[in-house]
C-alpha positions as CSV (number, residue, x, y, z in Angstrom):
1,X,30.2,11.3,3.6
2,X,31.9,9.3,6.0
3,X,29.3,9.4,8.4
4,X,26.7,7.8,5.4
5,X,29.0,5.2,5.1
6,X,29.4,4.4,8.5
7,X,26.0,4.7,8.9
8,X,25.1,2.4,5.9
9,X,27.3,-0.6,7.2
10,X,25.9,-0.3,11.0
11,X,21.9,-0.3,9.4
12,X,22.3,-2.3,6.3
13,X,22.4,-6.0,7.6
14,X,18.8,-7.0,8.9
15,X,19.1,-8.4,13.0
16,X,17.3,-11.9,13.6
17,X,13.8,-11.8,15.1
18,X,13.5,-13.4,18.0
19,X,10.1,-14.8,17.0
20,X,9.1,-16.4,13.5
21,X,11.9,-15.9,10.9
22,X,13.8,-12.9,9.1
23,X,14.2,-12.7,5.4
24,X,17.8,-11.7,4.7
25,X,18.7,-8.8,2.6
26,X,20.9,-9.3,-1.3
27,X,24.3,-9.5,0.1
28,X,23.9,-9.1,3.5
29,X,26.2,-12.0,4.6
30,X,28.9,-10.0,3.4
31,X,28.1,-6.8,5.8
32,X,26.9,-8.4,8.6
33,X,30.8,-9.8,8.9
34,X,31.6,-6.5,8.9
35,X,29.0,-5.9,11.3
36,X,30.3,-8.9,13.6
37,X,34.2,-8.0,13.8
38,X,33.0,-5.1,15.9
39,X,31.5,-7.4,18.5
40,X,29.4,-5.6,21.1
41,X,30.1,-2.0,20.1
42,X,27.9,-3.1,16.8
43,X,25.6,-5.1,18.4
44,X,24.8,-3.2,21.6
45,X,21.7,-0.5,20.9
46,X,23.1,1.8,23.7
47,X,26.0,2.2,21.6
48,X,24.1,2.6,18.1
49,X,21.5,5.4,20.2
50,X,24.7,7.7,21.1
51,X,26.2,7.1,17.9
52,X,23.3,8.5,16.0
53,X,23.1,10.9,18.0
54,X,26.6,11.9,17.8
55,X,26.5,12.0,14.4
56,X,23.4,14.5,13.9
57,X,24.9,16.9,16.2
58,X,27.4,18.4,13.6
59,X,25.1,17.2,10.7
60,X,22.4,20.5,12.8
61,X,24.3,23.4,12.0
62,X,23.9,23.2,7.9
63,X,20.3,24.3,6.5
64,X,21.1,21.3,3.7
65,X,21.5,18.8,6.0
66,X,18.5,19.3,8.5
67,X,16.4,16.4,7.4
68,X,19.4,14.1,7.8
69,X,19.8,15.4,11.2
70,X,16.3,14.7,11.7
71,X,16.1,11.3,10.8
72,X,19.5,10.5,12.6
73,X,17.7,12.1,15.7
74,X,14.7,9.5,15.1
75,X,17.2,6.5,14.3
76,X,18.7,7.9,17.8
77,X,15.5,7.8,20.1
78,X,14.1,4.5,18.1
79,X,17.5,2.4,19.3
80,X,17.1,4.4,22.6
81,X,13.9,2.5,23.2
82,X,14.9,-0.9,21.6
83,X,17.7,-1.0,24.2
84,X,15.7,-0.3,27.3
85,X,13.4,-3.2,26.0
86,X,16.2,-5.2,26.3
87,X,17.2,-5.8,22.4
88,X,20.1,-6.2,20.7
89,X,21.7,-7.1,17.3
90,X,21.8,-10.6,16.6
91,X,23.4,-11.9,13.0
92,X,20.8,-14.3,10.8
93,X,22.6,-17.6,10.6
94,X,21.9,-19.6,7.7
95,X,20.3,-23.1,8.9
96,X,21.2,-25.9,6.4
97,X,18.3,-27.7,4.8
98,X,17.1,-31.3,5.5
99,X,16.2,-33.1,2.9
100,X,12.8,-35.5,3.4
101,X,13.6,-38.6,3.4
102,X,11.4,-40.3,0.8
103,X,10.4,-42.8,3.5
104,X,8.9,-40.5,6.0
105,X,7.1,-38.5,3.0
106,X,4.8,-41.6,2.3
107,X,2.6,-42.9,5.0
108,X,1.0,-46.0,3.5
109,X,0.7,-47.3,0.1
110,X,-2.2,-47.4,-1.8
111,X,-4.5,-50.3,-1.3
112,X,-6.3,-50.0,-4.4
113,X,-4.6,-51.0,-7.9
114,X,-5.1,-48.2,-10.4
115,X,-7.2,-46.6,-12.2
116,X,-8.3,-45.4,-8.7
117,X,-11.6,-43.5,-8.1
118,X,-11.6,-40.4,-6.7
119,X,-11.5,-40.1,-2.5
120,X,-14.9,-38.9,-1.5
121,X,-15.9,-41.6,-3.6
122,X,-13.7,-44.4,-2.1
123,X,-15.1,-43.5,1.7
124,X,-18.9,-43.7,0.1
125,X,-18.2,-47.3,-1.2
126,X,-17.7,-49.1,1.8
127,X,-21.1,-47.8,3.3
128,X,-22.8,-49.2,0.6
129,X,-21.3,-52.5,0.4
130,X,-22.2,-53.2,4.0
131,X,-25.7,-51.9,3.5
């Protein structure tokens, strides 16, 4: 039970893309601390692969706990390959938000007081006054 746990922590907190952006998991900020006081034995694949692996070794030798080995096996080889690629585990950081500026939002005023007819029939009336 103390391998779940562990295993839990290490796969719970979602890593940043490094392209487009990463929705973060309910509560994640609080586990991906955990996460980053372990530095680069959390963060490093290499490390996570042999973990895995580690773990599903004992896990092998109980008929009930088979399919965990097997998926620990997968978790193993998929991290494997993700660190020969060159990835790694990077925390989300939360950007904070820019307000528009009601200035920049606005790009020119009206010219026409209202009532106001609708657009494609505002670019029609000029055509027709100048024919």
């Amino acid at each position: 039970s103390v391998a779940g746990i562990l295993v839990c922590l290490l796969e719970y907190p979602r890593s940043k893309r490094k392209k487009g952006s990463t929705m973060e998991r309910c509560g994640q900020k609080y586990m991906t601390a955990v996460v980053k006081v372990f530095g680069p034995l959390t963060r490093n694949y290499y490390i996570r692969a042999v973990l895995h692996a580690a773990l599903a070794v004992p896990a092998g030798f109980l008929l009930s706990t088979i399919l965990g080995t097997v998926c620990l096996g997968i978790a193993s080889g998929i991290y494997l390959l993700a660190a020969v690629r060159g990835e790694e585990w990077r925390p989300i950081e939360q950007k904070p938000r820019e307000r528009p500026h009601m200035g920049d939002t606005i790009k020119q005023p009206p010219s026409n007081p209202p009532p106001r007819p609708p657009a494609d029939a505002r670019k029609k009336q000029p055509a027709e006054v100048g024919g």
